[in-house]
N, C-alpha and C positions, 0 to 999 in steps of 0.2 A: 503523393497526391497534391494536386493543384485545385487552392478552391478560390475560384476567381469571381470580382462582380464586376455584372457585368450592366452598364445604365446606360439607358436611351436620353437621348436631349429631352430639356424640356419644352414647355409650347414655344416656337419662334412668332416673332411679330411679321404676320406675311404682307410682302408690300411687291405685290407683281411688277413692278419699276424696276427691279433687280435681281439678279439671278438667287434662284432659291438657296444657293450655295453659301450667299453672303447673308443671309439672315440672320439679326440678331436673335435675343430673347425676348420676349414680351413682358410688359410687367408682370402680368400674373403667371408668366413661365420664371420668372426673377421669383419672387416666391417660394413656387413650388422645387425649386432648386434648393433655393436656403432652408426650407422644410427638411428636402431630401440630406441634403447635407449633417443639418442635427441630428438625425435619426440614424445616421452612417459613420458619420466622421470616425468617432473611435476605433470601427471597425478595420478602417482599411490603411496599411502601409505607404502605397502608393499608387498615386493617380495621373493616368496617361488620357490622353483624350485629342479627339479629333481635331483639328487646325479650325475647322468650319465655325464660323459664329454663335452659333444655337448650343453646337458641343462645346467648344472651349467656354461659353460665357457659363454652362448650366456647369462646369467641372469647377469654374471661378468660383459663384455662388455657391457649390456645395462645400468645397473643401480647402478653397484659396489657392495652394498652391499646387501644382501640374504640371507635368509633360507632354508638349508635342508631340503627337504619332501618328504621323501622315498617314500609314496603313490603315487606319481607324475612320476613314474619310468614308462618306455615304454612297453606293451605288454610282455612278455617273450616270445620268439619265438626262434626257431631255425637258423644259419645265412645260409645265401644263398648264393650262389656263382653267380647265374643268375637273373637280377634283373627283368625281367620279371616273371618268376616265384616267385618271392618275390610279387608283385604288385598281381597277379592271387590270388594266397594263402590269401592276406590280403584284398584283394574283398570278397574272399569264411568268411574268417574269422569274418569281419566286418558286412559282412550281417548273420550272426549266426549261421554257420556251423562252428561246433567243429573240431577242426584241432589235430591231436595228435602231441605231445609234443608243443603248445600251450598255454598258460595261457589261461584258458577259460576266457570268455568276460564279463562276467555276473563278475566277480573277478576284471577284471579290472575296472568295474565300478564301482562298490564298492568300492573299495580303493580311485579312483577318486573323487566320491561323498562325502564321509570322508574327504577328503581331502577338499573338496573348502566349505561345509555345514556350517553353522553359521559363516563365515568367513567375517571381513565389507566389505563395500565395497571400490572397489577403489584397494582389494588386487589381485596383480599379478600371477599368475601362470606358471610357465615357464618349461614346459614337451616336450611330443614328440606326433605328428602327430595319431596314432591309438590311444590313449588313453584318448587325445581332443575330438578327433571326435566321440568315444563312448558316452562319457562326454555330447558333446551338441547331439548327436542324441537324449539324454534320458528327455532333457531339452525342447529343441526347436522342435524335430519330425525330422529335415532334415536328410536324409539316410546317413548314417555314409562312406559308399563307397565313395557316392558323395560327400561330405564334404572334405574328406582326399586327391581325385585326384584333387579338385581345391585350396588346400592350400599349399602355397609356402614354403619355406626355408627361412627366417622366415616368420612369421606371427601373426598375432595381432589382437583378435576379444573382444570387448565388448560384455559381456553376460547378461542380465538382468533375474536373476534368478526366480522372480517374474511372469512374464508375459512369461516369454519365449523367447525373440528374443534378435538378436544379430546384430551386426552391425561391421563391418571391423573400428580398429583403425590405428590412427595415420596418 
């Protein structure tokens, strides 16, 4: 049994002057990272996390030190000016209509499941919200839309790769 967590970045500082890609953390994503971290740290052996700024700085502030894992990188998507239209788009997207200029889904999971497969347990993952949520639709069954409109900036789910379920940490 593999019981893996698995954490969403926390709030990034949006500055539409730069691709969404590059976004750091916000102070009060800064924060809620080092929150997230004292209430975790013991917990986990090792922590891998996305290249992108929002992950790698929310993996920095929780638990210091980390691994690069390019696989762990968010959806590729085009950036949006209109965040409802972003939200719309990544409904259509997540429930498996192909979106052009899109990473398709099927891709991201892949990369995802690579990433966390033989992996012990206990080890962290510290990515971004669409690529989580593809991740445990493929695991657990729960609708990947659903998944993603009820998870916070940050967040923290045990995953028991074994059986399927998952449970909210920390």
């Amino acid at each position: 049994m593999a019981l893996l967590l698995l954490v969403r970045h926390a709030a990034p500082a949006v500055d539409p002057t730069i691709p969404h890609t590059e976004w750091p953390l916000s102070r009060r994503g800064v924060a809620a990272a080092q929150t997230l971290g004292r209430a975790l740290g013991t917990d986990v052996l090792e922590v891998r996390a996305s290249p992108q700024p929002k992950a790698a700085d929310t993996a920095r502030h929780a638990f210091g030190e980390f691994s690069v894992d390019e696989r762990l990188v968010e959806a590729d998507r085009p950036f949006y000016d209109d965040v409802e239209e972003l939200r719309s788009d990544a409904r259509r997207w997540l429930s498996g209509e192909w979106l052009a200029d899109w990473e398709r889904r099927e891709d991201v999971l892949d990369r995802m499941t690579w990433a966390t497969t033989g992996m012990p347990s206990r080890t962290c993952f510290v990515s971004h919200g669409m690529a989580i949520s593809v991740l445990v639709n493929s695991i657990t069954g729960v609708p990947s839309a659903e998944f993603l409109s009820q998870m916070p900036m940050p967040a923290a789910y045990w995953l028991n790769t074994t059986d399927g379920t998952m449970v909210e940490a920390g």
